[in-house]
ZANUZA-11325 format. One record per residue: residue in one letter; x, y, z of N, C-alpha, C in turn. Coordinates in Angstrom, 1 decimal, decimal comma, always signed. Example, Ala and Ser with C-alpha at 12.3 -4.5 7.8 and 13.67 -1.06 7.14 Angstrom:
BEGIN
{'A' {+13,2 -5,7 +7,8} {+12,3 -4,5 +7,8} {+13,2 -3,3 +7,8}}
{'S' {+12,8 -2,2 +7,1} {+13,7 -1,1 +7,1} {+12,9 +0,0 +7,9}}
// end
This chain:
BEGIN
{'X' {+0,8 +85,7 +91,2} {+1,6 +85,2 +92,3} {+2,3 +86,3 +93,0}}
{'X' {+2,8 +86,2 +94,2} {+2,9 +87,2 +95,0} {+4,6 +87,0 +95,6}}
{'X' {+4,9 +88,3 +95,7} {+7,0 +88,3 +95,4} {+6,8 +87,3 +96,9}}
{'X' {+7,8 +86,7 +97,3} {+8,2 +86,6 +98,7} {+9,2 +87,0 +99,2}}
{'X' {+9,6 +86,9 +100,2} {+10,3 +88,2 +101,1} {+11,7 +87,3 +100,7}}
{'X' {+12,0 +86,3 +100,2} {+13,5 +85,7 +99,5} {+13,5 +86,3 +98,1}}
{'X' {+12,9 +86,6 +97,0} {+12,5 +87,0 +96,2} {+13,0 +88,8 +96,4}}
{'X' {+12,5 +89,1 +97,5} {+13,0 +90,9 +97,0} {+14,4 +90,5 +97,4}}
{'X' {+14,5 +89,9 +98,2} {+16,2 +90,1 +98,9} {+17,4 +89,8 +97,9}}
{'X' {+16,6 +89,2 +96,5} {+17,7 +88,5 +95,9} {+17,3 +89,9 +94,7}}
{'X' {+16,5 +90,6 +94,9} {+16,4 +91,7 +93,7} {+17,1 +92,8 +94,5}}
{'X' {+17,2 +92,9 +95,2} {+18,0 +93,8 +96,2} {+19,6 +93,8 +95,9}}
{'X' {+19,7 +92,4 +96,2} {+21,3 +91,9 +96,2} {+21,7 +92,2 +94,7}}
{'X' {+20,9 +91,9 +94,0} {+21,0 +91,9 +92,2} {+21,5 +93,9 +92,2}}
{'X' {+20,6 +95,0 +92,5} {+21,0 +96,1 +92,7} {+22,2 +96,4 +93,1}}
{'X' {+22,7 +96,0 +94,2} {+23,8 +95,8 +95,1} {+25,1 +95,6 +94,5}}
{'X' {+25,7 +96,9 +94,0} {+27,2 +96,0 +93,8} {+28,7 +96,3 +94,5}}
{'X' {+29,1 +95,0 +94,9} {+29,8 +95,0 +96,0} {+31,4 +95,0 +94,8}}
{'X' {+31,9 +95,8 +96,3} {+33,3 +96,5 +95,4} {+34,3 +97,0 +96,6}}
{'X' {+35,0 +97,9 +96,1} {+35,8 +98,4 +96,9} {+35,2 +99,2 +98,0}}
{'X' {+35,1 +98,9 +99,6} {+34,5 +99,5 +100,6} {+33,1 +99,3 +100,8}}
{'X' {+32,6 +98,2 +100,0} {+31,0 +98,5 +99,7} {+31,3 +96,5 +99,7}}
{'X' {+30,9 +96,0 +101,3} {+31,2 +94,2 +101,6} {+29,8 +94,1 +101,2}}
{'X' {+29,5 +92,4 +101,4} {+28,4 +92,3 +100,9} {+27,6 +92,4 +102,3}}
{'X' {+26,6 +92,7 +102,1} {+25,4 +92,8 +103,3} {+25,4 +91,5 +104,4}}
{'X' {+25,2 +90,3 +103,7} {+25,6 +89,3 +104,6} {+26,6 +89,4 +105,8}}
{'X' {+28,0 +89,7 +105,3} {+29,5 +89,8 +105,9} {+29,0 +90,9 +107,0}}
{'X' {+28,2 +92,2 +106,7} {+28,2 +93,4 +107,8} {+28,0 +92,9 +108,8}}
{'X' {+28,4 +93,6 +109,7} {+27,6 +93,8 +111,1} {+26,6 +94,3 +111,6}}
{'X' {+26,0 +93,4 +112,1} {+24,0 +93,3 +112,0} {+24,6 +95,3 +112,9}}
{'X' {+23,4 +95,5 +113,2} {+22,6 +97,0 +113,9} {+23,1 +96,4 +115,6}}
{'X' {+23,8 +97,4 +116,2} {+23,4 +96,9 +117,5} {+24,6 +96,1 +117,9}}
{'X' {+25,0 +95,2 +117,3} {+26,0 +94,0 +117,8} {+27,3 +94,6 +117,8}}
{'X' {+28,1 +94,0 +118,0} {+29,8 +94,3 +118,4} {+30,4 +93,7 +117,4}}
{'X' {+31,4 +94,2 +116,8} {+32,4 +93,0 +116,1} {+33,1 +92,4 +116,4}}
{'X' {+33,2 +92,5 +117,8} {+33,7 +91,5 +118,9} {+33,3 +91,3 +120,3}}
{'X' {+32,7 +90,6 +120,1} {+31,5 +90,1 +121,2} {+32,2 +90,0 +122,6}}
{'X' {+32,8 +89,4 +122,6} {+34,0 +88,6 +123,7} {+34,8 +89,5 +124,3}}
{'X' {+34,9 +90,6 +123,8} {+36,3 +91,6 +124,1} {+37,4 +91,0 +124,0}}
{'X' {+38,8 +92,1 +123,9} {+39,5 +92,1 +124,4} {+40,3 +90,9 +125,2}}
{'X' {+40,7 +89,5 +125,3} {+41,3 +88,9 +126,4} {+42,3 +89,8 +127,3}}
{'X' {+42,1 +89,1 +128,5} {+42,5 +90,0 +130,0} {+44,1 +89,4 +130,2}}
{'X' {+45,1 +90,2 +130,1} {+46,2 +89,9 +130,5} {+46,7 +89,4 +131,7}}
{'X' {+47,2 +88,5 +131,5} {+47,4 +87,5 +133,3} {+48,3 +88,5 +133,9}}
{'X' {+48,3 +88,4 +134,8} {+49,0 +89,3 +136,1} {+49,7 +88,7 +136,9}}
{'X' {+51,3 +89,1 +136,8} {+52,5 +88,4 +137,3} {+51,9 +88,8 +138,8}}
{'X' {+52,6 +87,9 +139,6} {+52,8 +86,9 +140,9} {+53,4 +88,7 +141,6}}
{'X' {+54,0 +89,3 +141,1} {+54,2 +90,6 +142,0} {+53,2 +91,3 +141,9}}
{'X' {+52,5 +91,8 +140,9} {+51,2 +92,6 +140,5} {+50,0 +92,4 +141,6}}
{'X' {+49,9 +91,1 +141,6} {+48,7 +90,0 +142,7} {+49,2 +91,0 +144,0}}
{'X' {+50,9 +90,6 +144,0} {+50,8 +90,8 +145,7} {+50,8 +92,2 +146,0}}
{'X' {+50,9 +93,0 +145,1} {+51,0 +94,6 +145,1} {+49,9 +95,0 +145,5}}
{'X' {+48,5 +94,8 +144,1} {+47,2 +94,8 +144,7} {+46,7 +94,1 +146,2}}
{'X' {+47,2 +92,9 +146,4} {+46,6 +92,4 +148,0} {+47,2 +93,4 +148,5}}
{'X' {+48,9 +93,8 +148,7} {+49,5 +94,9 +149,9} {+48,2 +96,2 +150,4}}
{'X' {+47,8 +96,5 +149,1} {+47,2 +97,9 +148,7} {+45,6 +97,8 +149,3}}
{'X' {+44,8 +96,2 +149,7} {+43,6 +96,1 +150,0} {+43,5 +96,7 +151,5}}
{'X' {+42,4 +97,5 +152,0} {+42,6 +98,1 +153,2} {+42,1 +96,5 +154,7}}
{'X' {+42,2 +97,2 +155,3} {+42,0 +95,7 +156,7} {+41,9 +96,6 +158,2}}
{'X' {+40,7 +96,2 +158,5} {+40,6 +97,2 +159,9} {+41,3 +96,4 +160,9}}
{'X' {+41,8 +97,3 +161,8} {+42,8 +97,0 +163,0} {+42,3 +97,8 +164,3}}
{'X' {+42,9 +97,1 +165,2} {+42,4 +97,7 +166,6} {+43,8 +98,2 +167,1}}
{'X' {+43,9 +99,5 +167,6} {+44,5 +99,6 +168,1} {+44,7 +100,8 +169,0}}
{'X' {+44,9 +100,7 +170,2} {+44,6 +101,5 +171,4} {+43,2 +101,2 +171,7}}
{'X' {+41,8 +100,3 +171,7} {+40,8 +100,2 +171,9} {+40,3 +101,1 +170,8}}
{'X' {+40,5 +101,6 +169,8} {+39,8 +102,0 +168,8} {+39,9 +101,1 +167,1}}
{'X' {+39,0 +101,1 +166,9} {+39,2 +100,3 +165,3} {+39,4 +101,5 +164,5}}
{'X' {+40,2 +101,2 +163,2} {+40,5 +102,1 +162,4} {+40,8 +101,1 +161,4}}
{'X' {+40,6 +101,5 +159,7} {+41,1 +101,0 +158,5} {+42,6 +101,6 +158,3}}
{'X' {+43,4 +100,6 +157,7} {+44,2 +101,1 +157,0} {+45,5 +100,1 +155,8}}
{'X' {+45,9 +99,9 +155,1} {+46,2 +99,2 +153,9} {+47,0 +98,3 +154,6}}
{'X' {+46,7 +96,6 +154,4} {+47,7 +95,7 +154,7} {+49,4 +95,6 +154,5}}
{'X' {+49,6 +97,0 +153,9} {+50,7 +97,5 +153,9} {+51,2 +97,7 +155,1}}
{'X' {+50,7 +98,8 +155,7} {+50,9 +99,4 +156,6} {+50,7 +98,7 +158,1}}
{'X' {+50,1 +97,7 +157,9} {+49,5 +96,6 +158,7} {+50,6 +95,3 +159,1}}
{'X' {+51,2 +95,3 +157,9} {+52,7 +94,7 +158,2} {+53,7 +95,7 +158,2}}
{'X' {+53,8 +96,7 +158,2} {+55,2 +97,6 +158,7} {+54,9 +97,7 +160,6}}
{'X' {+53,6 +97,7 +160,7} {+53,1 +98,0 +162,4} {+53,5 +96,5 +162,6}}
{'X' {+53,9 +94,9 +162,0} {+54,1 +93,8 +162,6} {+55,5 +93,6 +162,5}}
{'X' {+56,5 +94,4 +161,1} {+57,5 +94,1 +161,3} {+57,8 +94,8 +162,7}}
{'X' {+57,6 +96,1 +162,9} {+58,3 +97,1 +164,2} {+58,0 +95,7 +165,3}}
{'X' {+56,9 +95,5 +165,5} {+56,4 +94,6 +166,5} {+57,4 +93,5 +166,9}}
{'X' {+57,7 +92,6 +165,7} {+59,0 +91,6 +165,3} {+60,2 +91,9 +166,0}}
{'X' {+60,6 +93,3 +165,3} {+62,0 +93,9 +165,6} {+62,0 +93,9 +167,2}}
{'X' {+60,8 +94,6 +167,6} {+61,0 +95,0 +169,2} {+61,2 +93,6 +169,9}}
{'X' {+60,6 +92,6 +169,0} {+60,3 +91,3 +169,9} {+61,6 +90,4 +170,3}}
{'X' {+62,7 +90,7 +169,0} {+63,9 +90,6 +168,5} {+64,0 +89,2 +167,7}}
{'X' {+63,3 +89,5 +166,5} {+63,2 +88,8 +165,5} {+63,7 +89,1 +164,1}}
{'X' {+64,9 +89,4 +164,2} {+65,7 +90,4 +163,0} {+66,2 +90,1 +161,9}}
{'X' {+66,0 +88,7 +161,5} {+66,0 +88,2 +160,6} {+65,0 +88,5 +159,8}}
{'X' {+63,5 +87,7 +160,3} {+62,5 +88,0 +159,5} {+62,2 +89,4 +159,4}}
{'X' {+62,5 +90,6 +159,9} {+62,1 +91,6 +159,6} {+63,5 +92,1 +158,4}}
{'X' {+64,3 +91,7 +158,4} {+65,3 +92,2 +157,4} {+64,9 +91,8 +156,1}}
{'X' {+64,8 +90,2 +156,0} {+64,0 +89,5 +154,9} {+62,7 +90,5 +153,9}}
{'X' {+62,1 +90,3 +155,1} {+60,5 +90,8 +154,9} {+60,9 +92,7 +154,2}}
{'X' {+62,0 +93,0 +154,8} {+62,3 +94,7 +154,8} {+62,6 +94,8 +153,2}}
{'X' {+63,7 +93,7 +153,1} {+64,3 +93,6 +151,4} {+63,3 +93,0 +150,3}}
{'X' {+62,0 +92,2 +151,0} {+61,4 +92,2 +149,8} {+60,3 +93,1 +149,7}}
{'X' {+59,7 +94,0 +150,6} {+59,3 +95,0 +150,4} {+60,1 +96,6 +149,5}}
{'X' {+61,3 +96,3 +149,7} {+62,2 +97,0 +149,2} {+62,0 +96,9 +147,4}}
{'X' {+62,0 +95,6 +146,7} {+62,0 +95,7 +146,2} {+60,9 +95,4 +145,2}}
{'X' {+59,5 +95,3 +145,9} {+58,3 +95,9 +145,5} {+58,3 +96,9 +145,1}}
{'X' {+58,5 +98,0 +145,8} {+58,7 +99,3 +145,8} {+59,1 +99,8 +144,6}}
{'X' {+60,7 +99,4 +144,6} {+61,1 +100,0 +143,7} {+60,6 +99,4 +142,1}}
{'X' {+59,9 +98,2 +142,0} {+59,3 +97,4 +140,9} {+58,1 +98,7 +140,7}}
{'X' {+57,5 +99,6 +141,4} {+56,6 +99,8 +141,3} {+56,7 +101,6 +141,2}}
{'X' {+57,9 +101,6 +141,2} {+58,5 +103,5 +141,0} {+58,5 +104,2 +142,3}}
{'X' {+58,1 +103,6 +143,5} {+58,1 +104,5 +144,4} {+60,0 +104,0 +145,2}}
{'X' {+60,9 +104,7 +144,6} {+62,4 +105,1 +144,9} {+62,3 +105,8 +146,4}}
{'X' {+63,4 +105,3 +146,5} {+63,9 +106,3 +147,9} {+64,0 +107,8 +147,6}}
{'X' {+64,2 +108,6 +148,8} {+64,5 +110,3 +148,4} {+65,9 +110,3 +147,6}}
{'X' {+66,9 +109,2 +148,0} {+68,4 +109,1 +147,5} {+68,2 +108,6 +146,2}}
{'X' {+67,3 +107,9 +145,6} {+67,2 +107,7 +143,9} {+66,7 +108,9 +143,6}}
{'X' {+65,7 +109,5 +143,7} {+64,8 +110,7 +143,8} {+65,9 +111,6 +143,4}}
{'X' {+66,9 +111,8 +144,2} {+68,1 +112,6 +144,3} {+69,0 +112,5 +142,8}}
{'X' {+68,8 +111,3 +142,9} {+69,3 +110,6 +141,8} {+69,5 +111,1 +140,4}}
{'X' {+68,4 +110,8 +140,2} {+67,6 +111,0 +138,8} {+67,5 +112,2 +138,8}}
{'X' {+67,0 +113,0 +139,8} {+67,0 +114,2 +139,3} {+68,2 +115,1 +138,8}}
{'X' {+69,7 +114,3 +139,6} {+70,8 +114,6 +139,2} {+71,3 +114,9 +138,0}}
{'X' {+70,7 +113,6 +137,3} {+70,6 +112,7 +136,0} {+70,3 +113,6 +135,0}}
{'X' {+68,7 +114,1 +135,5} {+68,2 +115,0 +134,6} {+68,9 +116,4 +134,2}}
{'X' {+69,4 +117,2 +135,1} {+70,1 +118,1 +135,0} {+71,5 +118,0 +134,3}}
{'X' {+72,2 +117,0 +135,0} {+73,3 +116,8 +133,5} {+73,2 +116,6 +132,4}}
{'X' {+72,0 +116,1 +131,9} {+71,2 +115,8 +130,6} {+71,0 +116,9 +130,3}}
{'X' {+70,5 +118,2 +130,6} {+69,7 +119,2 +130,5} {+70,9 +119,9 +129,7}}
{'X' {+71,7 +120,1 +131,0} {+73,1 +120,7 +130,5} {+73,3 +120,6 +129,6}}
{'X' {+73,8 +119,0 +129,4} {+74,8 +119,0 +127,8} {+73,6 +119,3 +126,9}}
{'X' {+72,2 +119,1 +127,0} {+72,1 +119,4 +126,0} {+71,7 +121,1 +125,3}}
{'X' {+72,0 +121,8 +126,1} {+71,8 +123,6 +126,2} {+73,0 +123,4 +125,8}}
{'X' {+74,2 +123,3 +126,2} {+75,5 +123,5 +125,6} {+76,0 +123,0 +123,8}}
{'X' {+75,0 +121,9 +124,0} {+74,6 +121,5 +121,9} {+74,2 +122,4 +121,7}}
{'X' {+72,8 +123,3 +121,5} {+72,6 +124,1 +121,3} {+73,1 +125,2 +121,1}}
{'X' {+73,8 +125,7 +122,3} {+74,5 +126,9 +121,9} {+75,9 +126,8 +121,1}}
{'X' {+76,4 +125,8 +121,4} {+77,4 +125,6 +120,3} {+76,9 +125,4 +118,8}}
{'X' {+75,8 +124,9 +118,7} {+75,2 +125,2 +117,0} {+74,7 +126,7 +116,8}}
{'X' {+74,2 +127,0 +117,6} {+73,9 +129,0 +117,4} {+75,2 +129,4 +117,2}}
{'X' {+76,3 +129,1 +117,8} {+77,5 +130,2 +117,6} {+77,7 +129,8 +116,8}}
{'X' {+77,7 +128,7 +116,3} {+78,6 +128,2 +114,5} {+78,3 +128,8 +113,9}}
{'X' {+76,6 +128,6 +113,8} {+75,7 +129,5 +113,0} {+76,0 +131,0 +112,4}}
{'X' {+76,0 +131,4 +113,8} {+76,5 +132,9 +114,0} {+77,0 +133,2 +112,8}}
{'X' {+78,5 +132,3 +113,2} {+79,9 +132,8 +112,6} {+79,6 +132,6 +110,9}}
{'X' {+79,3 +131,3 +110,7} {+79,1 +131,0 +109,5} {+78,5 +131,8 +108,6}}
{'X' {+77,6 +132,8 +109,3} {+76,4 +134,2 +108,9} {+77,7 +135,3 +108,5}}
{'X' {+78,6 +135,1 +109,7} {+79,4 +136,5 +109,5} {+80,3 +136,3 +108,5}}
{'X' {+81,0 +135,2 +108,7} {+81,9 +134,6 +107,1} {+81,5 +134,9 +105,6}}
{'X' {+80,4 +134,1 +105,5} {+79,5 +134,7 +104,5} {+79,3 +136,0 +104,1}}
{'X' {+79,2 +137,1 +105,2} {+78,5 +138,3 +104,8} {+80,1 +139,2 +104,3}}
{'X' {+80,9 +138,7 +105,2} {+82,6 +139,2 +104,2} {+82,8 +138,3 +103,4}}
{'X' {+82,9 +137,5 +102,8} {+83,0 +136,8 +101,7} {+82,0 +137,7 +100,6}}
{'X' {+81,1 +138,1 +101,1} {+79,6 +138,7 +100,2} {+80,5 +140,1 +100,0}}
{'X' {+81,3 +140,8 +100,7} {+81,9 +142,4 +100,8} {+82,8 +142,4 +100,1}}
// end
């Protein structure tokens, strides 16, 4: 009689001993496959995120009799000016403050935050050089105490 191909697999498995770091062959992961097929799920994207990426999609415009691209960003700052000249100063104030605070959701600060922070940074900087050298001088002294105490 002649083995069949269930037959070696179970003399195989009999060989096989499953332990620490060593799963059983079944449980692996076939050659080739993923151990997660599906990936990753895609994180939903807040209602500002959306409208950031749409600001950011480019949109050709005519103007002067020439077409040119440029980001529907910029495509509404050319409608608010338009607005304002029209004297519509509401909706351009509106429209100003929530662009405003896109912006700053999104790190791009005025030159006056800019100013800011960098202010920020430097007073930080400071006290913290001034920690320092006030632990070097302790140090110092504490070396010199020592060394007459040692005399």
């Amino acid at each position: 009689m002649s083995k069949t191909r269930n037959d070696a697999n179970q003399k195989e498995a009999k060989d096989y001993t499953v332990g620490y770091q060593k799963p059983p062959e079944r449980t692996r992961f076939k050659k080739g496959q993923s151990g997660n097929p599906k990936g990753r799920t895609k994180k939903l994207k807040s209602f500002m995120a959306l409208l950031v990426s749409a600001l950011e999609e480019p949109v050709q415009v005519k103007e002067g009799g020439k077409s040119k691209w440029i980001s529907k960003r910029e495509a509404l700052a050319k409608q608010f000016a338009n607005m304002r000249a029209a004297g519509n100063l509401r909706a351009v104030k509106l429209l100003a403050e929530f662009l405003q605070v896109i912006d700053q959701r999104r790190g791009l600060d005025t030159d006056e935050d800019l100013y800011k922070g960098a202010e920020i940074a430097r007073q930080r900087l400071t006290e913290k050089l001034d920690r320092m050298h006030e632990r070097i001088m302790a140090r110092i002294a504490r070396e010199e105490h020592d060394k007459k105490a040692a005399t």
